[in-house]
C-alpha positions in Angstrom: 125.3 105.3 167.4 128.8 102.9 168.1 126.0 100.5 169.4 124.0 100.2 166.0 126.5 101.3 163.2 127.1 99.3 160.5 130.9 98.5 160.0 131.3 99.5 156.1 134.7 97.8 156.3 138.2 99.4 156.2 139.4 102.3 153.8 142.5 103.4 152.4 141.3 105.5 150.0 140.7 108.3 149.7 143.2 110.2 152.2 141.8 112.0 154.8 142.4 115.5 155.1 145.4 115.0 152.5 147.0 112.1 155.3 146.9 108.9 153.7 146.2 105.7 155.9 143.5 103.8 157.1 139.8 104.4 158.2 137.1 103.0 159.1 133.9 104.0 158.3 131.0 103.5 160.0 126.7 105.1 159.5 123.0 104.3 160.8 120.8 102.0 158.7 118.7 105.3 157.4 121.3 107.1 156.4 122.9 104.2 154.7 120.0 103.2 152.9 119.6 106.4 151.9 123.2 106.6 150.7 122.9 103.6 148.7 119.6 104.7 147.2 121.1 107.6 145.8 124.2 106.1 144.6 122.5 103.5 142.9 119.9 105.7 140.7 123.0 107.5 140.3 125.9 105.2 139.6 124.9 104.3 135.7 125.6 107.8 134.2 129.4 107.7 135.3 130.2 103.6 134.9 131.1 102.5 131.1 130.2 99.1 132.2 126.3 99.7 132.9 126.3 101.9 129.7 127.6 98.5 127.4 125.6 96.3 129.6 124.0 97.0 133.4 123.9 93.4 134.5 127.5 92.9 134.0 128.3 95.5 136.7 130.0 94.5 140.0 129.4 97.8 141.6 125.9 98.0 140.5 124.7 95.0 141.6 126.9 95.4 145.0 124.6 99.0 145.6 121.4 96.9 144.8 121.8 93.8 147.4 123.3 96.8 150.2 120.0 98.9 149.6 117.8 95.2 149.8 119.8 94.1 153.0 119.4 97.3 155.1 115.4 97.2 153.7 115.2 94.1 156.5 
């Protein structure tokens, strides 16, 4: 997998195992996608932003262009 990951950039939050620091995260394009997906149909119920108004939403539209890019 090292080969083919995708490199979802550097972490500090949230600790690890209660030891805070950096990490680097890295998954497959499946389970990426899949990830996205989910967090996208999901994200609206818990973000006051998307309940006033969807469009104006950073995060939102940040899950949207991730789920289009892995869909190459």
């Amino acid at each position: 997998m090292g080969a083919t990951a995708l490199d979802l950039g550097p972490r500090s939050e949230p600790p690890i195992l209660g030891v805070a620091g950096r990490w680097f995260p890295r998954g497959c394009v499946g389970c990426t996608l899949q990830q996205a997906l989910a967090a996208y149909k999901t994200h609206g119920t818990n973000c006051e932003e998307c309940v006033d108004d969807e469009t104006l939403c950073g995060s939102l539209r940040g899950l949207r262009a991730l789920a289009l890019e892995l869909r190459r």
